[in-house]
N, C-alpha and C positions, 0 to 999 in steps of 0.2 A: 504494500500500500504506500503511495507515496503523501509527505509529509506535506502540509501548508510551508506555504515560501512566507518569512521573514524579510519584508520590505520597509527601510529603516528611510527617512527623512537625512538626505546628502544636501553639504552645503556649495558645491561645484554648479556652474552654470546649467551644465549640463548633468548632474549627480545624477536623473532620474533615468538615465541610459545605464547606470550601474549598478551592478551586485543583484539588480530585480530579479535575477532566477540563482544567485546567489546560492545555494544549498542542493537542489533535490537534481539527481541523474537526469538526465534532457531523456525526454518520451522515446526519443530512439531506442536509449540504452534501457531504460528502462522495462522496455518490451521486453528485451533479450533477453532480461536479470531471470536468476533463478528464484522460487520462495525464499526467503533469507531467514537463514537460521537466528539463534542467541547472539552468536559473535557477530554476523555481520552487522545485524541490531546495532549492537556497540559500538561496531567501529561507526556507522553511520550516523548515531548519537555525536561522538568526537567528533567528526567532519563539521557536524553543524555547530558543533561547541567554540569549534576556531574559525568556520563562517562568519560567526556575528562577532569572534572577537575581531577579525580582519575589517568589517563593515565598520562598527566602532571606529577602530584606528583610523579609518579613512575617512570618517566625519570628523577627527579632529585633525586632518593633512600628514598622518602619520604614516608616509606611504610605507616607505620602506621596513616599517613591523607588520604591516598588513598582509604585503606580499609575501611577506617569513609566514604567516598565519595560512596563506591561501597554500603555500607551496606544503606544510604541511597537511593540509585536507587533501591536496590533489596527490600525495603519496599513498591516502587511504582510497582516495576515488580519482584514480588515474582517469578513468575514461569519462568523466564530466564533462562534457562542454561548456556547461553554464560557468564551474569552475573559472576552465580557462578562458572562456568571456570576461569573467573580474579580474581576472588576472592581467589580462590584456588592458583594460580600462585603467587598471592603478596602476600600470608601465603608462598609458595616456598621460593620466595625470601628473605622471613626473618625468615628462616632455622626455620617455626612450621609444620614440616613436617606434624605431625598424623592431624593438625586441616585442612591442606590441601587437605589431602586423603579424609578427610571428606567433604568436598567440593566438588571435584570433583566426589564425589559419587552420591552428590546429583545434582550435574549437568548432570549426566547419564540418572539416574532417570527419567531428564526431557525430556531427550533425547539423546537416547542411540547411535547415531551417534555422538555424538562431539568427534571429532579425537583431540582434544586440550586436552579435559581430559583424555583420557585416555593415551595421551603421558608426561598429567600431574603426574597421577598415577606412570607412569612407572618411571618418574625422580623422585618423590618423594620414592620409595620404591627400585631402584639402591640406596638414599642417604642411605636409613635404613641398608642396603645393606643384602636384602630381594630380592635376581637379581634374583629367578625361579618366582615370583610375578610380580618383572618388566617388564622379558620377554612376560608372558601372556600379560600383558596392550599393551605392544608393537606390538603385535600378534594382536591384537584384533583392535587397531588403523591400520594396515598393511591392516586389512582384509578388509576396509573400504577403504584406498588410498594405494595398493600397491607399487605406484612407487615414494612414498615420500622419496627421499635419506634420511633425516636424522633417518626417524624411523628406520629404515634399519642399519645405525650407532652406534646408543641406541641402538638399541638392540643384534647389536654385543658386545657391552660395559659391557651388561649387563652378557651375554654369556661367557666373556672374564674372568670378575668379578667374576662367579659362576664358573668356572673351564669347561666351557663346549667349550673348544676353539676351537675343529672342528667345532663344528656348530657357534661359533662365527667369525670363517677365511668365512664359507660360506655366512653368514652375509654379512661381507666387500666389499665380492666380488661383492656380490646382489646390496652394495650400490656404488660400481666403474660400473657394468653395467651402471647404471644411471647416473652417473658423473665421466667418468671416468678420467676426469684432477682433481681429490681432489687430495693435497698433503695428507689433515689430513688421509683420506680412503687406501690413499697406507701404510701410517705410522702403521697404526693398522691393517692393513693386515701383512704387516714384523712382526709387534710384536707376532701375534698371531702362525704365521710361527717359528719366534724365540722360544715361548713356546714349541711349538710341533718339537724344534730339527732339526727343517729344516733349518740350516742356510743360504746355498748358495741360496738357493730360498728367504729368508729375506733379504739378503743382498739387490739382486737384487728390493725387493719392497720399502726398505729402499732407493736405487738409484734411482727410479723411482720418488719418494716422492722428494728427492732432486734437482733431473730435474728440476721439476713445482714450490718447494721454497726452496732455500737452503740457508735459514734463521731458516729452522728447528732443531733448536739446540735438541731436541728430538731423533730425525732421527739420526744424527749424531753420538752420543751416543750411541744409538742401533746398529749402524751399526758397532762401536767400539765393541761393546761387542758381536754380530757377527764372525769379526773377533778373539779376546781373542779363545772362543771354537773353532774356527777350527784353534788353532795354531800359529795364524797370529799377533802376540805379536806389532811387532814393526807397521806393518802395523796401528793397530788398537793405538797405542801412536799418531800417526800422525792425525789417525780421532776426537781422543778425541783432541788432542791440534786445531785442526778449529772447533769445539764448544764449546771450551773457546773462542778464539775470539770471537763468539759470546755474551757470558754470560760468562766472569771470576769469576763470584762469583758463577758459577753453584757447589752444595753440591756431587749429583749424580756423575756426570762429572769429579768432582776433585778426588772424593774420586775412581772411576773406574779408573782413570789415576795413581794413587798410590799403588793401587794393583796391577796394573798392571807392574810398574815398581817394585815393589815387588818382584813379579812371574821371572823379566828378571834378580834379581841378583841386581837390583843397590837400594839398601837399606838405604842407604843413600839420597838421595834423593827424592825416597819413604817416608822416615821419614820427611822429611822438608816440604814437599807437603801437606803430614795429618795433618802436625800441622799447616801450614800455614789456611787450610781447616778446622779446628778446632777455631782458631784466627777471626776465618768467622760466624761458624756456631759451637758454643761451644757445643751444643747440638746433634749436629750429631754423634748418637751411631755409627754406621758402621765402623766411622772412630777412634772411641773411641777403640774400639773391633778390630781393626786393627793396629794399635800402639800397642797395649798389646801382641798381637800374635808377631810382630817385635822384641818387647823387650825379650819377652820367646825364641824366635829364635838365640837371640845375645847371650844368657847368658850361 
């Protein structure tokens, strides 16, 4: 009989892609298993004893006890894949991307349905940023749960990433079908719209996205720079100044507010703003390479 899965509350952006099958043999293997005697009982008790101690450790960023945790269950249940799905995810989360992939490889292996790996695959090979790779794993994880929004997400992400932004806007769309109040899914709908020069159509997903949170200092931004290309200079000063409220020390934000007062003539204050932006973020070339152009201008 197999046990209820222990699904523990991760504080990772993405935590809710891990450990969820955490414990019990993947239904392949589990078909195969024979009746389990006393001992196996027990050992299967321990696996789940150091299951949750590993989950534990990885909600306080304690990768590397975790994996000590996992690798001891997976000595007692070699052929988990769920296993080796966690296992794969906390190499994720402590950026060893390739030892990852190879994990999740062989948690396929064991069974070629875990939608965990191969949506692990696909983050890990967006990070390589390997995104016609990722897109497959994502395709492949889709092909198994269609109407999971976030693969649907990922794999606009990835689409967006690799420069294949029509099929990355149809993506978005795919994953607003399913959820159509995401702010994040309208936001990278605009974007993808803004790439392909469609401004008035970005705008509008960009305000759509603000509707449901406009706390989106992202959105905001874009919809400034939106505005910028079709002309709309002062308009788009007013949107960048409400996502400084938001985040005043935003690099992006400041440095597109600068240029943009630039473009309108008031160059002086353009200049105080870079430097100001500079005084923040000494390292922000953009704004480096932006003063320099100013200067060449004056002279």
């Amino acid at each position: 009989m197999r046990e209820s899965l222990h699904v523990k509350k991760l504080t990772s952006p993405l935590a809710t892609m891990l450990l969820v099958l955490l414990w019990a043999l993947d239904a392949q293997t589990a078909a195969k298993a024979p009746a389990l005697d006393a001992a196996a009982d027990e050992r299967r008790a321990k696996a789940q004893v150091l299951a949750d101690q590993a989950s534990d450790l990885f909600d306080k960023s304690q990768y590397e006890a975790a994996l000590a945790r996992l690798d001891e269950a997976l000595e007692i249940t070699p052929r988990s894949g769920s296993l080796w799905t966690a296992k794969g995810w906390v190499l994720f989360y402590s950026a060893r991307m390739e030892e990852a992939l190879e994990h999740f490889e062989k948690a396929l292996s064991l069974n070629p349905t875990l939608v965990q790996a191969y949506k692990g695959q696909g983050m890990c090979l967006f990070a390589l940023e390997r995104y016609d790779e990722s897109v497959a794993n994502f395709d492949k994880a889709l092909a198994i749960l269609p109407r999971q929004e976030i693969l649907w997400r990922l794999r606009g992400m990835s689409l967006q990433y690799g420069k294949r932004v029509g099929e990355a806007l149809t993506s978005f769309e795919r994953a607003l079908a399913l959820t159509p109040e995401s702010a994040e899914n309208w936001k990278l709908k605009g974007i993808s719209l803004f790439t392909l020069g469609r401004y008035d159509e970005a705008i509008a997903a960009f305000d759509k996205a603000l509707e449901i949170d406009p706390t989106l200092e992202d959105a905001w931004m874009s919809k400034g720079s939106c505005l910028v290309k079709l002309g709309r200079d002062e308009e788009a000063l007013r949107i960048y100044d409400t996502a400084l409220k938001l985040n005043p020390l935003s690099a992006p934000v400041l440095y597109n507010k600068g240029v943009t007062l630039a473009e309108l003539g008031q160059t002086t204050e353009a200049r105080r703003l870079l430097r100001k932006l500079l005084a923040i973020h000494p390292d922000y070339q953009p704004a480096q390479d932006a003063l320099k152009r100013l200067a060449q201008s004056s002279d």
